[in-house]
PyMOL Python script that loads the backbone (N, CA, C, O; Angstrom):
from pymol import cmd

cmd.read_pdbstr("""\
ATOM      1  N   UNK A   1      61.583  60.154 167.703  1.00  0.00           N
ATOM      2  CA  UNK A   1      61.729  59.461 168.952  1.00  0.00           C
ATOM      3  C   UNK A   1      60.412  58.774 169.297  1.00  0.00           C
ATOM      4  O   UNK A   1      59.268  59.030 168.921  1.00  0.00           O
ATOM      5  N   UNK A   2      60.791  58.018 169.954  1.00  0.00           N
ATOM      6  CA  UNK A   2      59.847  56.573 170.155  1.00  0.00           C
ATOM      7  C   UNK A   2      58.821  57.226 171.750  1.00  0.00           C
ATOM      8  O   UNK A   2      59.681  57.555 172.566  1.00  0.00           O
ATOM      9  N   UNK A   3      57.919  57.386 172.135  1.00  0.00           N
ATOM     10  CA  UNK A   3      56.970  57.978 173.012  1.00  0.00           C
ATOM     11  C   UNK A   3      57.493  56.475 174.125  1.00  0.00           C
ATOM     12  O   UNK A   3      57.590  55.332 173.678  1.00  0.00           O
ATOM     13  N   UNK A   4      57.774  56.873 175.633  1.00  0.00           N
ATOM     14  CA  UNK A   4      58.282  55.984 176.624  1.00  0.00           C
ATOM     15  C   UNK A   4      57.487  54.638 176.490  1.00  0.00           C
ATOM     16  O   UNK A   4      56.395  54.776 175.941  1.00  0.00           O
ATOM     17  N   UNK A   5      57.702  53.803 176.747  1.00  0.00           N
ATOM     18  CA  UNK A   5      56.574  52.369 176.980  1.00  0.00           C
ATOM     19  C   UNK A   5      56.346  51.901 175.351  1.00  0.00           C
ATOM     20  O   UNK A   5      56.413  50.706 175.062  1.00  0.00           O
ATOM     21  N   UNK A   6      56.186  52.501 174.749  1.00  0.00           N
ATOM     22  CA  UNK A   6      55.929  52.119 173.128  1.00  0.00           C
ATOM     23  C   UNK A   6      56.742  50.791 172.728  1.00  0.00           C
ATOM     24  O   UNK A   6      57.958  50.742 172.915  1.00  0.00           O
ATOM     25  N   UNK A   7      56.102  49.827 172.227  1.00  0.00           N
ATOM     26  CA  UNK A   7      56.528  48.025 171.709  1.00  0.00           C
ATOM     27  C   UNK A   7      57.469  48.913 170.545  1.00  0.00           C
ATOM     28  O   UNK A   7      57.017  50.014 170.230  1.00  0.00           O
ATOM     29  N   UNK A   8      58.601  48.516 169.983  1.00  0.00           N
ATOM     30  CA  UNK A   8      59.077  48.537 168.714  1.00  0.00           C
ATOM     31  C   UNK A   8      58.791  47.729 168.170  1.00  0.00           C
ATOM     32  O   UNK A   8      58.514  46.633 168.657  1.00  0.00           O
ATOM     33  N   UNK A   9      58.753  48.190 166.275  1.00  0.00           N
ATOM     34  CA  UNK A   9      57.778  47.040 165.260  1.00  0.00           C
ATOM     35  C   UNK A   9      58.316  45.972 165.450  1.00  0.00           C
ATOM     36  O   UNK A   9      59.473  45.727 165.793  1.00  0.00           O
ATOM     37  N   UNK A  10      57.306  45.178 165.181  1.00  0.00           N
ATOM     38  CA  UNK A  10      57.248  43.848 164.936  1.00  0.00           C
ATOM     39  C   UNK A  10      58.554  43.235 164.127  1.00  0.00           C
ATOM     40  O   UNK A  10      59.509  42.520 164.432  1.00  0.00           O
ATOM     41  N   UNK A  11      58.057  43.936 162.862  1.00  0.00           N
ATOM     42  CA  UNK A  11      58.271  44.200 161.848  1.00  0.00           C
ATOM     43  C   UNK A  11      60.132  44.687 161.429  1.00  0.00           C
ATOM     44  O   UNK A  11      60.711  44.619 162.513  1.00  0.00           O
ATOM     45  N   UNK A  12      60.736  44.938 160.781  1.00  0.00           N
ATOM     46  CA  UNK A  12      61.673  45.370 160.733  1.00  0.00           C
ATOM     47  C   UNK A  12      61.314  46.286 159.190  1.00  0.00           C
ATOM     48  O   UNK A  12      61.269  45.879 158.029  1.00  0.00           O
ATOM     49  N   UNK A  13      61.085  47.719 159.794  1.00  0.00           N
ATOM     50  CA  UNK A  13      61.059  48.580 158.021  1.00  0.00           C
ATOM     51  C   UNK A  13      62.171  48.904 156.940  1.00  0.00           C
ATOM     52  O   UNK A  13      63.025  49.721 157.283  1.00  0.00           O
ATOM     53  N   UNK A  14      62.233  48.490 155.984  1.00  0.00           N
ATOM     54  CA  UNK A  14      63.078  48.345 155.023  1.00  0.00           C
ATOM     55  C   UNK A  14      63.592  49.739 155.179  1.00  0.00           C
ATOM     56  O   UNK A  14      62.865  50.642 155.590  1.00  0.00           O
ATOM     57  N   UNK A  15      65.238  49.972 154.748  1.00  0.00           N
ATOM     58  CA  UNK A  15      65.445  51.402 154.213  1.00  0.00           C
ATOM     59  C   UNK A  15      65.367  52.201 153.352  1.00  0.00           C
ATOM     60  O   UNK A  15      65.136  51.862 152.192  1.00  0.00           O
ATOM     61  N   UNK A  16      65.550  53.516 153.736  1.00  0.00           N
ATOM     62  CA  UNK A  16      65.480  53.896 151.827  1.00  0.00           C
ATOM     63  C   UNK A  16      66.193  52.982 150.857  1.00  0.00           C
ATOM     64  O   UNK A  16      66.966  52.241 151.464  1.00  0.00           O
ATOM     65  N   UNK A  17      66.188  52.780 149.469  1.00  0.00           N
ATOM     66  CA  UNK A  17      66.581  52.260 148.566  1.00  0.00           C
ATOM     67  C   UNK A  17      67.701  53.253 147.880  1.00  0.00           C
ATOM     68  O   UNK A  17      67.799  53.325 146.655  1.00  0.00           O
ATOM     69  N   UNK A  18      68.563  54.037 148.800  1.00  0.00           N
ATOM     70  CA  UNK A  18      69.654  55.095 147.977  1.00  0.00           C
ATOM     71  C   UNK A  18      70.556  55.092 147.141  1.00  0.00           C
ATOM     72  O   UNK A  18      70.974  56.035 146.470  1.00  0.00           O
ATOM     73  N   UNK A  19      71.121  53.245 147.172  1.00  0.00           N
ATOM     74  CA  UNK A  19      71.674  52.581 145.791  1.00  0.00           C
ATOM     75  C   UNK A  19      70.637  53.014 144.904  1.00  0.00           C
ATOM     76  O   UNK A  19      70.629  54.005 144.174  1.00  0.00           O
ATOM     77  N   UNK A  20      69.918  52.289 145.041  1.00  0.00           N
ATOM     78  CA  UNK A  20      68.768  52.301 143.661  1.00  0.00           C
ATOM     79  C   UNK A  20      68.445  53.645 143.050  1.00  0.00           C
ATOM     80  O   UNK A  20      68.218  53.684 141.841  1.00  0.00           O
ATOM     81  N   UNK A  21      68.394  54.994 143.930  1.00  0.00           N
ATOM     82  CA  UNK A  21      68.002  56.125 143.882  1.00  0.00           C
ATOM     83  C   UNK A  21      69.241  56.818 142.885  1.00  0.00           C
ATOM     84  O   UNK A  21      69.158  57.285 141.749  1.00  0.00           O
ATOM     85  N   UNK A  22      70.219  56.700 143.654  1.00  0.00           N
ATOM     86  CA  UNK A  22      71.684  57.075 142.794  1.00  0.00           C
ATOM     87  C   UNK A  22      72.179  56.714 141.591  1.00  0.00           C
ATOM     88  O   UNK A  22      72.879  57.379 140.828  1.00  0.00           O
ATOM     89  N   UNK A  23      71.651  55.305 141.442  1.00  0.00           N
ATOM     90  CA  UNK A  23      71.952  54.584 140.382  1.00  0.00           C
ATOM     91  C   UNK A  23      71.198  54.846 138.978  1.00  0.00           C
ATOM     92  O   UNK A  23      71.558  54.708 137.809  1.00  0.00           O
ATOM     93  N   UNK A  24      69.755  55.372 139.709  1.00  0.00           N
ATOM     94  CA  UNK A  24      68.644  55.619 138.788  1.00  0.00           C
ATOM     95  C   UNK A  24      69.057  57.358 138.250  1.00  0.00           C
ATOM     96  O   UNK A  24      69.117  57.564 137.038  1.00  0.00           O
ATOM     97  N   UNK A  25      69.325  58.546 139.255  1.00  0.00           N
ATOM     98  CA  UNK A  25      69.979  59.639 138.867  1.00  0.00           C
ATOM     99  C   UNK A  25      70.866  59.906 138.545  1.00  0.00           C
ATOM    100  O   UNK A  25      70.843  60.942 137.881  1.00  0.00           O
ATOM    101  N   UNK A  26      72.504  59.130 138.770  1.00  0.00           N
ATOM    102  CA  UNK A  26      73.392  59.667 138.238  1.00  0.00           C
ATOM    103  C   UNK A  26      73.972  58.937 137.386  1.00  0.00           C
ATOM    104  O   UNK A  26      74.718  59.544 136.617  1.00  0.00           O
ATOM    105  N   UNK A  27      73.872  57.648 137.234  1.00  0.00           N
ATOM    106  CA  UNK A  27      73.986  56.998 136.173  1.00  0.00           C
ATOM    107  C   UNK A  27      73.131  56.279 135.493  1.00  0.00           C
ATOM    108  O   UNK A  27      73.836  55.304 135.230  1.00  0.00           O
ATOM    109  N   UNK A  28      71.637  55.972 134.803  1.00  0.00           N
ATOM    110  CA  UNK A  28      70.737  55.947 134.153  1.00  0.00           C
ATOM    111  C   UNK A  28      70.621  57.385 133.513  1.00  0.00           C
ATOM    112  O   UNK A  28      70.976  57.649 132.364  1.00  0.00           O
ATOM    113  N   UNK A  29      70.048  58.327 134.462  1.00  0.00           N
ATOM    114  CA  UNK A  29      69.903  59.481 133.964  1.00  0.00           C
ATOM    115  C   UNK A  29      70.781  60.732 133.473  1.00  0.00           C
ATOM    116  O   UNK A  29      70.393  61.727 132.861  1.00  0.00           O
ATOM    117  N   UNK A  30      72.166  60.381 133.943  1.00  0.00           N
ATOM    118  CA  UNK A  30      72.958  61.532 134.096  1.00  0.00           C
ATOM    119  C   UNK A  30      72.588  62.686 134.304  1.00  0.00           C
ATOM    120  O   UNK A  30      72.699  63.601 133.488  1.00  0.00           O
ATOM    121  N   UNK A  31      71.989  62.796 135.688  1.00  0.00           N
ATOM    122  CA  UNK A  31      71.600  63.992 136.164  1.00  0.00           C
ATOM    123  C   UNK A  31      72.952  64.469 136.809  1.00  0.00           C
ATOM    124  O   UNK A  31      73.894  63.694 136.973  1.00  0.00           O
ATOM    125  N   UNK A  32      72.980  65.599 137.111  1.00  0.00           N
ATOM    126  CA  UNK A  32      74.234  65.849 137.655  1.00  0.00           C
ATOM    127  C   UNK A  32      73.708  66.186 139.668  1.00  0.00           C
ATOM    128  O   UNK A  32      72.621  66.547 140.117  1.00  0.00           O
ATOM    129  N   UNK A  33      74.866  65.902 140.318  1.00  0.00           N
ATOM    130  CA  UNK A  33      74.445  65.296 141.719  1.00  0.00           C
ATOM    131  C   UNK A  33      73.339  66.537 141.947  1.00  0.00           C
ATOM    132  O   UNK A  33      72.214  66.164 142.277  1.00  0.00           O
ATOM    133  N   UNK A  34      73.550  67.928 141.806  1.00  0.00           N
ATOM    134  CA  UNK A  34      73.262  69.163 142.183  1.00  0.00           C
ATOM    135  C   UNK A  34      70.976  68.856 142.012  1.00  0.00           C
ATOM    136  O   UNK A  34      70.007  69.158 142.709  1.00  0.00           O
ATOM    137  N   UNK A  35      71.189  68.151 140.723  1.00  0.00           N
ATOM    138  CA  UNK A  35      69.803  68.243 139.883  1.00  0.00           C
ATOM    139  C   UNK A  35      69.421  66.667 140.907  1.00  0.00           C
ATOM    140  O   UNK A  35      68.450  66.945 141.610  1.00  0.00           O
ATOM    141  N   UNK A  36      69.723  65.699 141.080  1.00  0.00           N
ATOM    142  CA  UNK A  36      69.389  64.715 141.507  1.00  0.00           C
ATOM    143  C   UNK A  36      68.981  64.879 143.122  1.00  0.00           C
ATOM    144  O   UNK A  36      67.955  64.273 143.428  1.00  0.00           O
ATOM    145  N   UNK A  37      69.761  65.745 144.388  1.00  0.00           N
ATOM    146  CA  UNK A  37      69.393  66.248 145.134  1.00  0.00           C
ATOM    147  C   UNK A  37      68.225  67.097 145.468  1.00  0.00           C
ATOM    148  O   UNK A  37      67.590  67.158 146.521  1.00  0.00           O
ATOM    149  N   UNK A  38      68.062  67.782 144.279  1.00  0.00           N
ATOM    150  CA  UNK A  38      67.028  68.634 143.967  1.00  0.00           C
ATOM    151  C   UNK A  38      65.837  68.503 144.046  1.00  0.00           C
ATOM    152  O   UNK A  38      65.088  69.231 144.698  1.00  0.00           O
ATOM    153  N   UNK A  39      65.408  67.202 143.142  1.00  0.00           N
ATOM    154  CA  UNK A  39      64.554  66.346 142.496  1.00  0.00           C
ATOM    155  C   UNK A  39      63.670  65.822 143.843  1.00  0.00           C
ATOM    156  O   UNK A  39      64.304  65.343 144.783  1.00  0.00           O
ATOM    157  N   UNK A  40      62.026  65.930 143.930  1.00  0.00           N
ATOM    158  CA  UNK A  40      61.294  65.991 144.639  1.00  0.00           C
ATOM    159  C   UNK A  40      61.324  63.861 144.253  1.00  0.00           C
ATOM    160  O   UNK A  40      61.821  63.269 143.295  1.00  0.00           O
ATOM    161  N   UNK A  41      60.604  63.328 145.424  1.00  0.00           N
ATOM    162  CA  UNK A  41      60.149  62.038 145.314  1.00  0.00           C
ATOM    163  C   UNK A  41      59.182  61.585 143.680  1.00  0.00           C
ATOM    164  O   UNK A  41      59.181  60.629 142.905  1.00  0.00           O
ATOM    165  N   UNK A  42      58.461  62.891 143.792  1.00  0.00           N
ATOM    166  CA  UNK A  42      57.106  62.457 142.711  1.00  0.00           C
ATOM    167  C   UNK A  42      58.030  62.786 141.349  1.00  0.00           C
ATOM    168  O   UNK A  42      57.719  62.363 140.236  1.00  0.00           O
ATOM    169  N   UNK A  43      59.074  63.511 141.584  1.00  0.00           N
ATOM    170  CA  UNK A  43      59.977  63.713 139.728  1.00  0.00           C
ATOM    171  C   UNK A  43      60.837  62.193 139.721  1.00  0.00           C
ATOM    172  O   UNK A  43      60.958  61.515 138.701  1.00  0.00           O
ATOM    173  N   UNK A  44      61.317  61.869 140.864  1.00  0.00           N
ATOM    174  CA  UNK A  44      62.194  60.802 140.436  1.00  0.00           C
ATOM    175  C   UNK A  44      60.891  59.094 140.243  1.00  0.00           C
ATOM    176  O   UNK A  44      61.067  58.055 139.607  1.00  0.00           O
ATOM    177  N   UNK A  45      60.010  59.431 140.891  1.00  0.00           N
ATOM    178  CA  UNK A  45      59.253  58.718 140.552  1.00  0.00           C
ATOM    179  C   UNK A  45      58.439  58.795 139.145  1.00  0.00           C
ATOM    180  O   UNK A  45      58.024  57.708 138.743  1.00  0.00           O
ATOM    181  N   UNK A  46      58.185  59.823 138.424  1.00  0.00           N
ATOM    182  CA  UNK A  46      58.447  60.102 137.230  1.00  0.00           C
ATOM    183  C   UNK A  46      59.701  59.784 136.165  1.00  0.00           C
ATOM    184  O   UNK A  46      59.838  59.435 134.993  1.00  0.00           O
ATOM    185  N   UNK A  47      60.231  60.003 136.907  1.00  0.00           N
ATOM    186  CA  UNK A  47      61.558  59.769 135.478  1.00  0.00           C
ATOM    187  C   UNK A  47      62.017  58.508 135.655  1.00  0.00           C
ATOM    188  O   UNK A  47      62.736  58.015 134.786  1.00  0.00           O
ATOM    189  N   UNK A  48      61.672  57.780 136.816  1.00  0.00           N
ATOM    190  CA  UNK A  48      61.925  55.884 136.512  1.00  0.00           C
ATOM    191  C   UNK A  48      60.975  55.709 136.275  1.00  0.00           C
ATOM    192  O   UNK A  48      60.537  54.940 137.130  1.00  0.00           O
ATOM    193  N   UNK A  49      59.998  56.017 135.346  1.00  0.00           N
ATOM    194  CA  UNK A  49      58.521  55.490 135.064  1.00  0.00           C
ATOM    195  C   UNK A  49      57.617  55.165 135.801  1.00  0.00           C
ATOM    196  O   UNK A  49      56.832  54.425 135.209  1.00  0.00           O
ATOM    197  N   UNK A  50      57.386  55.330 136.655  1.00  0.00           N
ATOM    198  CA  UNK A  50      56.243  54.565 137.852  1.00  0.00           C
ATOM    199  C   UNK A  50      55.393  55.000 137.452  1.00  0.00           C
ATOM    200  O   UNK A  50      54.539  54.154 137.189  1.00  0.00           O
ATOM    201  N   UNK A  51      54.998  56.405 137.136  1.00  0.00           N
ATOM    202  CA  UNK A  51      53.416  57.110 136.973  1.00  0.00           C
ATOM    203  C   UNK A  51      52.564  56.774 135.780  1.00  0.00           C
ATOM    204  O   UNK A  51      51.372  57.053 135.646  1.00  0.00           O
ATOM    205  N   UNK A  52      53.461  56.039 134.802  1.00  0.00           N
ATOM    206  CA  UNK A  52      52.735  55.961 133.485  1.00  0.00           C
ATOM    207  C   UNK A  52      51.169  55.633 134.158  1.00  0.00           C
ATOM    208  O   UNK A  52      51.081  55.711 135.383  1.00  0.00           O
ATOM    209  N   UNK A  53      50.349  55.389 133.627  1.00  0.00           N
ATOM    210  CA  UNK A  53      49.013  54.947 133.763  1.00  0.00           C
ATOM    211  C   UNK A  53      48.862  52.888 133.312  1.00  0.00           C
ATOM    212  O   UNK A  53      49.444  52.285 132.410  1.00  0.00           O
ATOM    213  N   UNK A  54      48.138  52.485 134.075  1.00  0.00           N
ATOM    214  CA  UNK A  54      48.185  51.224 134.118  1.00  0.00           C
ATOM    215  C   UNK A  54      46.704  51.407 133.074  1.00  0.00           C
ATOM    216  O   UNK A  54      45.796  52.235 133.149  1.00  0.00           O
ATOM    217  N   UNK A  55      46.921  50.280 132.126  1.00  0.00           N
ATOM    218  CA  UNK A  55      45.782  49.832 131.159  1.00  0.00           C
ATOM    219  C   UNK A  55      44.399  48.843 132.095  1.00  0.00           C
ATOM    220  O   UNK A  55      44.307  47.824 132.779  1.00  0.00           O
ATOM    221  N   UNK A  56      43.811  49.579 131.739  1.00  0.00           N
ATOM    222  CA  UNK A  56      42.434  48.752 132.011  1.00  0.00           C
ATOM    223  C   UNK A  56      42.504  47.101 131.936  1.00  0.00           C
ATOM    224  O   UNK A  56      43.349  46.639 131.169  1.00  0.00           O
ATOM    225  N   UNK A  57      41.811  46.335 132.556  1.00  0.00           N
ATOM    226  CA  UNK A  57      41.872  45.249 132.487  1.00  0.00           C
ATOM    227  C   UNK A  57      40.463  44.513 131.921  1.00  0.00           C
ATOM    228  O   UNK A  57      39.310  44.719 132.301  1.00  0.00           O
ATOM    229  N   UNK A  58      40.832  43.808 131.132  1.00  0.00           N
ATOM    230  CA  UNK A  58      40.023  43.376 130.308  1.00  0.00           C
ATOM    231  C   UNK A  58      38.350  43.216 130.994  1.00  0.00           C
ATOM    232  O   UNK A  58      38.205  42.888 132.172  1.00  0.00           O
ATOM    233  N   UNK A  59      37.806  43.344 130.575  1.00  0.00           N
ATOM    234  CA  UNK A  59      35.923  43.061 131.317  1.00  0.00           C
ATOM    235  C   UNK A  59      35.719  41.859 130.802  1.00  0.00           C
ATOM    236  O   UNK A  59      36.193  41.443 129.745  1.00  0.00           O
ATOM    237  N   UNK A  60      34.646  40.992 131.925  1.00  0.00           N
ATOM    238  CA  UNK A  60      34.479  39.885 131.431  1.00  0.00           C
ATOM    239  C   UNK A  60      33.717  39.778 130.577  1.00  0.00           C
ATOM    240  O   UNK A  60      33.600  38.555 130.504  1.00  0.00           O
ATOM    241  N   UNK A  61      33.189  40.127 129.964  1.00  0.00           N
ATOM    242  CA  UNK A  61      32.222  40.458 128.370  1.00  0.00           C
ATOM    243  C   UNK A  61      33.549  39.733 127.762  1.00  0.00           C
ATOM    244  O   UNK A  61      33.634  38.579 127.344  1.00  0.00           O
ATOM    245  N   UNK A  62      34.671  40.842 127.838  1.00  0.00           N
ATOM    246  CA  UNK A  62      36.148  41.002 126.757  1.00  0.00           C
ATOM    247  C   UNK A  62      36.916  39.420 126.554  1.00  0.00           C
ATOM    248  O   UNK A  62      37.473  38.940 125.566  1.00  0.00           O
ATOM    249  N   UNK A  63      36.619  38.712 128.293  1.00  0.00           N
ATOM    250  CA  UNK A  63      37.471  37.710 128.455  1.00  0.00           C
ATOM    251  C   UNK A  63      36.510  36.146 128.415  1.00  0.00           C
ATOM    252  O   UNK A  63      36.835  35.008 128.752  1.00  0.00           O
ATOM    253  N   UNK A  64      35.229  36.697 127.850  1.00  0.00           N
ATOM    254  CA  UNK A  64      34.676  35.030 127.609  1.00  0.00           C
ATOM    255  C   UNK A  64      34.775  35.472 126.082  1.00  0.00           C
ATOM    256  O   UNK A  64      35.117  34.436 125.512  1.00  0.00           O
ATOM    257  N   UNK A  65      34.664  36.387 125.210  1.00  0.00           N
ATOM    258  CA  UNK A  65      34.593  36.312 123.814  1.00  0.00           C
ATOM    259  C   UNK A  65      35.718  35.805 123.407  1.00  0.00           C
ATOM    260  O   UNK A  65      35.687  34.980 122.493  1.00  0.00           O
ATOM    261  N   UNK A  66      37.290  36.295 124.160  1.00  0.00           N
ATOM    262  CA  UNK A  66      38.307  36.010 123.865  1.00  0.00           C
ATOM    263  C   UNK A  66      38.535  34.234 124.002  1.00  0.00           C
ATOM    264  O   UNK A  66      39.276  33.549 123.297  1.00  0.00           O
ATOM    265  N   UNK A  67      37.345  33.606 125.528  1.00  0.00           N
ATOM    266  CA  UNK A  67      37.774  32.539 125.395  1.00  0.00           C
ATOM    267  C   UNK A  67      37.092  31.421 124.338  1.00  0.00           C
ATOM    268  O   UNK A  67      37.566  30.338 123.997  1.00  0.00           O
ATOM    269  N   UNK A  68      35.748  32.076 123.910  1.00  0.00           N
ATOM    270  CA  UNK A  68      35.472  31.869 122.720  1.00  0.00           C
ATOM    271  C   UNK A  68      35.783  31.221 121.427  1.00  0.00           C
ATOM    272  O   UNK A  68      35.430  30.259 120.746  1.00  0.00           O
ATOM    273  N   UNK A  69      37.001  32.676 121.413  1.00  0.00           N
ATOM    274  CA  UNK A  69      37.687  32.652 120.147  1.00  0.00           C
ATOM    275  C   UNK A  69      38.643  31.912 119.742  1.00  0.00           C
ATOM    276  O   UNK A  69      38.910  31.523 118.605  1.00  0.00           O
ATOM    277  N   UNK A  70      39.475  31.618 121.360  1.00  0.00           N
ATOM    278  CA  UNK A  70      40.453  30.838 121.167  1.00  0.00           C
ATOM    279  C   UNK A  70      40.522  30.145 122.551  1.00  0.00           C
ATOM    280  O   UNK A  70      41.197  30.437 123.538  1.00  0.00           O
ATOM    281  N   UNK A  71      39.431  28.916 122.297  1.00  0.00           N
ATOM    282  CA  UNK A  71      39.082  27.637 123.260  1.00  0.00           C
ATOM    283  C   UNK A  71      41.169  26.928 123.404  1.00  0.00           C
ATOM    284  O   UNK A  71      42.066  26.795 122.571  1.00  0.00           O
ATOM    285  N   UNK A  72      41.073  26.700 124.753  1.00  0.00           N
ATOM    286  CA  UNK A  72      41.625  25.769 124.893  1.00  0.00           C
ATOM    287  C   UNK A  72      41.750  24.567 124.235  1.00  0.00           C
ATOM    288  O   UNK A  72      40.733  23.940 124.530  1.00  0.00           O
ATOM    289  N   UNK A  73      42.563  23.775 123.371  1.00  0.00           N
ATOM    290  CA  UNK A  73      42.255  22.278 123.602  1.00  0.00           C
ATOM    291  C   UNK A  73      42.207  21.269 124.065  1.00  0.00           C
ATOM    292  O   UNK A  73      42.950  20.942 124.990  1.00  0.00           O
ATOM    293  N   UNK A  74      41.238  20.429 123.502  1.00  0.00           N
ATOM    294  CA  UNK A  74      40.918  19.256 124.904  1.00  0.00           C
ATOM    295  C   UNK A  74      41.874  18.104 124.892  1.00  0.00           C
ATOM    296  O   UNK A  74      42.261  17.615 123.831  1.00  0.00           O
ATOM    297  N   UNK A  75      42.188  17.746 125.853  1.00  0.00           N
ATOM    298  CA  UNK A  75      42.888  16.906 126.700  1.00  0.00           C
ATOM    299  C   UNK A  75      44.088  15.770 124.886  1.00  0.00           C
ATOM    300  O   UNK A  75      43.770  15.779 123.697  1.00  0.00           O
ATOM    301  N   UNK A  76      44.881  15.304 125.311  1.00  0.00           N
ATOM    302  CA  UNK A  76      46.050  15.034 124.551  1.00  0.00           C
ATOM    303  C   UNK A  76      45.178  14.160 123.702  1.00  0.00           C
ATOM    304  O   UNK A  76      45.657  13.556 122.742  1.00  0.00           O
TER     305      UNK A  76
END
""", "prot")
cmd.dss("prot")
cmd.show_as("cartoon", "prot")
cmd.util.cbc("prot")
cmd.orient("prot")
């Protein structure tokens, strides 16, 4: 509940995504409903991949040798 006098957002906040959630547990995964209920935010965010680890991004040392190596060519 909203405290008296309080502006409502601006904003309009999206809803959960529970298609997407259902779709991702009981048919992607075939979890069965019991195991999909179960399932904390950080497991289902696990098992649709989100947590993998993101790769480093190249250093610019990495990205002038590369442009180096393989210059653009000049104009037609």
């Amino acid at each position: 509940m909203r405290p008296a006098g309080s502006a409502a957002p601006e904003t309009p906040v999206p809803g959960f995504p529970w298609d997407a959630v259902l779709t991702l547990g009981l048919a992607t995964l075939r979890w069965r409903p019991r195991d999909l209920w179960a399932a904390t935010p950080r497991e289902l965010a696990a098992a649709a991949g989100l947590t993998r680890p993101v790769p480093d991004a190249p250093s610019r040392t990495d990205l002038d040798r590369l442009l180096a190596a393989y210059p653009d060519p000049e104009g037609p």
